[in-house]
C-alpha positions as CSV (number, residue, x, y, z in Angstrom):
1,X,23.5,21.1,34.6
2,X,22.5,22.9,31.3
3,X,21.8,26.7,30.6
4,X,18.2,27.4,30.7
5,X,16.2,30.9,30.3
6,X,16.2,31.5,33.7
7,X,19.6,30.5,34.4
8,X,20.4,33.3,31.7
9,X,18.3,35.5,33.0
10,X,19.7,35.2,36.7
11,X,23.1,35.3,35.3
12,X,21.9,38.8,33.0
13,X,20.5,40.3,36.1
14,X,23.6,39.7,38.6
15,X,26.0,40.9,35.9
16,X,23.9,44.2,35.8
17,X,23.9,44.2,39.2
18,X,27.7,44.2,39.7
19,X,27.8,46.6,36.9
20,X,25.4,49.1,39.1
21,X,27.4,48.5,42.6
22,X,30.5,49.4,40.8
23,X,28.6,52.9,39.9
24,X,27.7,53.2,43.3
25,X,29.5,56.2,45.6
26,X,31.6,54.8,48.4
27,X,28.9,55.7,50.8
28,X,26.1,54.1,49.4
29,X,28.0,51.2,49.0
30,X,28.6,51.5,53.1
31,X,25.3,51.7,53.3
32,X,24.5,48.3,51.5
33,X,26.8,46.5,53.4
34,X,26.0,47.9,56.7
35,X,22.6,46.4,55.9
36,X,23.1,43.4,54.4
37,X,26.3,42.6,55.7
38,X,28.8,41.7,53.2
39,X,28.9,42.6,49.4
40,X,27.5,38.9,48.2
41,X,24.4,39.4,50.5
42,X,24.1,43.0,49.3
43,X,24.8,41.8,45.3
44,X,22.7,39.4,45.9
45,X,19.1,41.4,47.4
46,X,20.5,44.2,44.2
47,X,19.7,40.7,41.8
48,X,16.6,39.5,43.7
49,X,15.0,43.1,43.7
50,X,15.9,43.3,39.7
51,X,14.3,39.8,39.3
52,X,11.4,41.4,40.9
53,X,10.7,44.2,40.1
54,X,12.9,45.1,36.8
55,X,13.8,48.6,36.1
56,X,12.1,50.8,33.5
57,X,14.6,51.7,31.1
């Protein structure tokens, strides 16, 4: 399989992603795992929401 835009992009966002959930405070990381269940599923609605609905810098 080749790199394409959105592959980069998807790559971009989940790299930002695990950049902000290591930024996180213990608790709110409970939080997202008590909701989502593990830290992939929680990583992984942090990447879907950025895909989304990107933050305004």
């Amino acid at each position: 399989m080749t790199d394409t835009l959105p592959d980069a992009a998807v790559l971009d966002a989940a790299l930002q992603m695990i950049d902000v959930w290591n930024r996180l405070s213990p608790e709110k990381q409970a939080l997202l795992l008590k909701r989502f269940g593990t830290q992939e599923n929680a990583l992984a609605a942090l990447v879907t929401t950025q895909m989304l609905a990107p933050a305004i810098s």
